[in-house]
C-alpha positions in Angstrom: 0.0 0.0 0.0 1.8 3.7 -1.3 1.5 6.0 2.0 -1.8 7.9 1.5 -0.5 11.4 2.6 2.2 13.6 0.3 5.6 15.2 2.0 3.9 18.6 2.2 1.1 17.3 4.5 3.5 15.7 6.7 5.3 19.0 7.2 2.0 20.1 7.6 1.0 18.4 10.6 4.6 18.8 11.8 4.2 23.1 11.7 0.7 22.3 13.2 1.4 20.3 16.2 5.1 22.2 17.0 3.4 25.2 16.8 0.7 24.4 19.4 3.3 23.2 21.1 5.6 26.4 21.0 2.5 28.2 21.8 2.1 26.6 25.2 5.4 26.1 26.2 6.6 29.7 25.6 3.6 31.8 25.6 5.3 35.1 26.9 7.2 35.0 23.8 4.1 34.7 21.3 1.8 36.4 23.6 1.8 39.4 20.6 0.2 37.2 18.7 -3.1 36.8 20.7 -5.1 40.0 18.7 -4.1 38.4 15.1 -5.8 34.7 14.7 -9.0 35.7 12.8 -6.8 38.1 10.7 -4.5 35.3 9.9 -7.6 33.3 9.7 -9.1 35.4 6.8 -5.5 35.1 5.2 -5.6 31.5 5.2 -9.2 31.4 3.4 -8.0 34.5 0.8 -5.5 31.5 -0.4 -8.1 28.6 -0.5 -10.6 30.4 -2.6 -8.1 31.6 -4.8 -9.2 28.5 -7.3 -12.8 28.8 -6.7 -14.4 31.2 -8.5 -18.2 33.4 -7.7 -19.5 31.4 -10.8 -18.9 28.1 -9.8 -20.5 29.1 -6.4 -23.5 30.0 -7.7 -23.6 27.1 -10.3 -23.1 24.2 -7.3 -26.0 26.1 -5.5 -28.0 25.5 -8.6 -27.0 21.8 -9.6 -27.2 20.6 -5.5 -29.6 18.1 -5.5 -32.3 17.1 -3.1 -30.3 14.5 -1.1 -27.2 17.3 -1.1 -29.4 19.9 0.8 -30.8 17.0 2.6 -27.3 16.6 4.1 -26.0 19.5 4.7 -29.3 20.3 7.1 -28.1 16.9 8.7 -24.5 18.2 9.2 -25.1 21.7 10.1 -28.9 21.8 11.9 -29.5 18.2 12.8 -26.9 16.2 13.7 -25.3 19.1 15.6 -28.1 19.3 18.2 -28.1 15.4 18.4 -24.7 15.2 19.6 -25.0 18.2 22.2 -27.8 16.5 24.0 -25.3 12.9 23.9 -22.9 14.8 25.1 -24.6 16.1 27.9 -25.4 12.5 29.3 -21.6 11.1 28.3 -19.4 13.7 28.7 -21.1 16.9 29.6 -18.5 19.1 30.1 -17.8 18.2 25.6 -21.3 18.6 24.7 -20.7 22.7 23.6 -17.5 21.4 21.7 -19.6 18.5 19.8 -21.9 20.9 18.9 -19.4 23.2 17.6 -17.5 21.1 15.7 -20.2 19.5 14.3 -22.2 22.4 12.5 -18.9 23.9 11.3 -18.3 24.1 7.4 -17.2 21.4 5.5 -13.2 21.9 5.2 -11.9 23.4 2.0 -9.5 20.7 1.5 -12.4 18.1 1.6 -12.4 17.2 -1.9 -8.6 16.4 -1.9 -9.1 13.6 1.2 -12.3 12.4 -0.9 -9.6 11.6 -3.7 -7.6 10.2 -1.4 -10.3 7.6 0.0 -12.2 6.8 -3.6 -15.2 8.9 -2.7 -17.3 11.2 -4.8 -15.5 14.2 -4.8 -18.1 16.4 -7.4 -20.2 16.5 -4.4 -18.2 16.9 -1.7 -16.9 20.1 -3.5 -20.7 21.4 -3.7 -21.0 20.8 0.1 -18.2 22.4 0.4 -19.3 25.0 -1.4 -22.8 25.1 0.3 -22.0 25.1 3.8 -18.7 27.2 3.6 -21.4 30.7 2.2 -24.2 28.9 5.2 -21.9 29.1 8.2 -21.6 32.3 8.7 -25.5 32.4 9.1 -26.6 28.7 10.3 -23.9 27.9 13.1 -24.9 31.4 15.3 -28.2 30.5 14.9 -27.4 27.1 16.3 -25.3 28.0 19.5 -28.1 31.1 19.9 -30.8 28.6 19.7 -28.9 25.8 22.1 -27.2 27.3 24.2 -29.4 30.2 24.7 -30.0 29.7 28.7 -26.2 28.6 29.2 -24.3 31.0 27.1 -24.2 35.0 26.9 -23.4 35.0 23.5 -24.3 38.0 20.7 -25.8 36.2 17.7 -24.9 39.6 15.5 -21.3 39.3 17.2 -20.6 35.1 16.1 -22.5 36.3 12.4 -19.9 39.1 11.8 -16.8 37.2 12.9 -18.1 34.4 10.7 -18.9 37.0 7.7 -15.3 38.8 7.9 -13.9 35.4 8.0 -15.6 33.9 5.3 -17.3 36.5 2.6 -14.3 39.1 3.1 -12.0 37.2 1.8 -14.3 35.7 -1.3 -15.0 39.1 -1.9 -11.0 40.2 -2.1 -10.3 37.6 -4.3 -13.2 38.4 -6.7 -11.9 41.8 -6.8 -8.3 40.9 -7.7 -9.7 38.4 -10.2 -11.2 41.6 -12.3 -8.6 44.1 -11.4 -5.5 42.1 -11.0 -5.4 39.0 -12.1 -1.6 38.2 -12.3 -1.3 39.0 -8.7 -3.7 35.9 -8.2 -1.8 33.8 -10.2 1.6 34.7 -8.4 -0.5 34.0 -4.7 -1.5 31.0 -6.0 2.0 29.9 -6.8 2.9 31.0 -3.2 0.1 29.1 -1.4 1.7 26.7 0.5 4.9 28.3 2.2 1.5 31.0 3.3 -0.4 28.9 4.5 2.1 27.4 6.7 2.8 30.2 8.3 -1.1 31.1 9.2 -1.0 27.8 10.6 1.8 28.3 12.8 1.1 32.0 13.9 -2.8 31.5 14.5 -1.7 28.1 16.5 0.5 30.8 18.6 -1.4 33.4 19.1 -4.2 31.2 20.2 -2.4 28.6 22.3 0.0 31.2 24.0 -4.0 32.7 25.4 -4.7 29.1 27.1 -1.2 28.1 28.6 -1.5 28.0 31.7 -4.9 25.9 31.1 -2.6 23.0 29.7 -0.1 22.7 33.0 -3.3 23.1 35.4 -5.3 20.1 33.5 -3.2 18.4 31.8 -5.6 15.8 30.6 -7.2 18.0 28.7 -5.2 17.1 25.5 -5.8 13.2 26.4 -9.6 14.3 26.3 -10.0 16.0 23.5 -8.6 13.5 21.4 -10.9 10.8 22.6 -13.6 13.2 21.7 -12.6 14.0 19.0 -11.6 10.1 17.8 -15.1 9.3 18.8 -16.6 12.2 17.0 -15.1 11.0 13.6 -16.2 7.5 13.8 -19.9 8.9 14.5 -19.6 11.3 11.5 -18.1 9.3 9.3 -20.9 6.4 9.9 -23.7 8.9 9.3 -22.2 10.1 6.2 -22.0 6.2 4.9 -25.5 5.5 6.0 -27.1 8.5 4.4 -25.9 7.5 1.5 -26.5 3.8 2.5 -28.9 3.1 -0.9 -26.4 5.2 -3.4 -23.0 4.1 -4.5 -19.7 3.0 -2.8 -18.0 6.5 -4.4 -21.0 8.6 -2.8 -20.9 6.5 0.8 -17.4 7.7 1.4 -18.2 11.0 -0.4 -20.8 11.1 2.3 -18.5 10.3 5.4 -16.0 13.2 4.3 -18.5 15.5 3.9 -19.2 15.1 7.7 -16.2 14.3 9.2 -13.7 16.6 7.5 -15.3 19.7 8.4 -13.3 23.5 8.8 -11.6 22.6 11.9 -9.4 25.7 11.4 -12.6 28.5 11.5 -13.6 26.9 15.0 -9.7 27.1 16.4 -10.5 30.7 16.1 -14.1 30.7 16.9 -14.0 28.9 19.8 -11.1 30.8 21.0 -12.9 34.5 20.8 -16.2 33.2 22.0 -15.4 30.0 23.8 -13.1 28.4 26.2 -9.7 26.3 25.9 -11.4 23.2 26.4 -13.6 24.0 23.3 -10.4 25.0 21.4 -8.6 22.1 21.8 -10.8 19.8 20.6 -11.2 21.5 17.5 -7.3 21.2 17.1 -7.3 18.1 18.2 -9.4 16.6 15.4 -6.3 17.2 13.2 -5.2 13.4 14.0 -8.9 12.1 13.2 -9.3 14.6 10.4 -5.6 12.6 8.6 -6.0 9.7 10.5 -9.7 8.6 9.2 -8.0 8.2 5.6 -6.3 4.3 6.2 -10.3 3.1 7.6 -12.3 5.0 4.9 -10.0 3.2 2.1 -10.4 0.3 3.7 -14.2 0.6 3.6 -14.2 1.4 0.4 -12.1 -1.5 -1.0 -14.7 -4.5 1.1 -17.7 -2.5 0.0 -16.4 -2.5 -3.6 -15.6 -6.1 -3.6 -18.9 -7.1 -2.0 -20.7 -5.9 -4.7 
């Protein structure tokens, strides 16, 4: 079997996890970083919607299918509010970070890691799509509506931290495709080595905040990544069985569409409106998020053969 993942996500995941790290070891040194995670954040989305362009926005909106809005109601409205009330009978103290996590966007690299697997990857780009222009409106609607008698929380407040984050961005690069459209190309090209680096300084400036969190409970990183392993197993199941009558290529379409979600947006969101327990566990799903690759191909290969 080849090794599913390329060099660059390796050093990926490497920048990731030695930044966190960095973050709380030293966080005196990267304290200046605290103010500058959702600028770095909007950064980080200018360069992954530098391919997609307004027109094949509104054409995905227009070809998504009954069963593809059927789904994405699952992921962001549905399924969301199930897991928050599991939650609060297994691990209560999770239950705001399932729900979280769980109506966040589908990830912009989505349709990559449905290559990877054998999945369906036309539609998991229009959920990506979908979801990615919804969030900024559907996941302050569900904390408001949740977590209403728990939480002090502003809907207006999540909705324009979501909107500068997401449709900001969108908007830049729709401008620079019009006025400017060598400087697009040359961003492009320089994608990568940037996006490393909003990794690493959004992982610093938020981690550097919760510090001293990490050497007062220290099994809070133990936790989150049994959450968050057990969160990927339950999305990626209800993504196969939604799509339980339709082919193998749209089951495992199905399971990335839930379980590879924008864990990055809700690093940031959770750290401006949230707590560090909420944080981590949507940094944490980094190792499910890679790690669900090796069982979704193996899936794929006994479903295919059973046929």
């Amino acid at each position: 079997m080849t090794f599913p993942f390329r060099p660059r996500d390796v050093i990926l995941l490497a920048v990731v996890f030695s930044s966190m790290a960095a973050g709380i070891c030293c966080p005196q040194v990267f304290a200046f970083l605290q103010p500058y995670p959702l600028l770095c954040l909007m950064i980080l989305f200018f360069m992954s919607f530098l391919s997609i362009r307004l027109e094949e926005v509104w054409e995905a909106l227009r070809r998504a299918s009954l069963s593809i809005l059927s789904l994405v109601v699952l992921k962001m409205a549905i399924l969301p509010v199930i897991l928050y009330g599991l939650f609060r009978f297994v691990m209560p103290e999770y239950a705001v970070a399932a729900l979280l996590l769980t109506a966040v966007s589908t990830g912009v690299v989505a349709p990559f890691m449905s290559n990877l697997v054998g999945g369906n990857s036309a539609r998991v780009l229009v959920v990506t799509v979908i979801t990615s222009v919804l969030v900024p409106f559907s996941l302050p609607a569900v904390v408001e509506l949740v977590l209403s008698q728990s939480v002090n929380l502003s809907f207006w407040d999540m909705l324009r931290v979501l909107a500068l984050a997401i449709f900001v961005p969108i908007a830049a690069v729709q401008i620079l495709r019009r006025l400017a459209p060598h400087l697009l190309d040359a961003a492009n090209r320089r994608a990568y080595p940037v996006n490393l680096v909003m990794f690493a300084l959004i992982n610093l400036g938020v981690f550097s905040k919760y510090a001293e969190i990490f050497y007062s409970e220290p099994t809070l990183i133990a936790e989150a990544c049994l959450v968050c392993i057990v969160l990927s197993v339950i999305y990626a199941v209800a993504g196969i069985l939604f799509f339980r009558l339709s082919s193998v290529e749209d089951r495992l379409a199905g399971a990335v569409m839930i379980a590879h979600m924008n864990n990055v947006l809700m690093i940031v969101f959770s750290a401006q409106f949230f707590g560090p327990r909420e944080t981590m566990t949507a940094a944490m799903y980094l190792l499910p998020f890679f790690g669900l690759v090796l069982p979704l191909r193996y899936y794929g290969g006994r479903a295919s053969a059973d046929r």
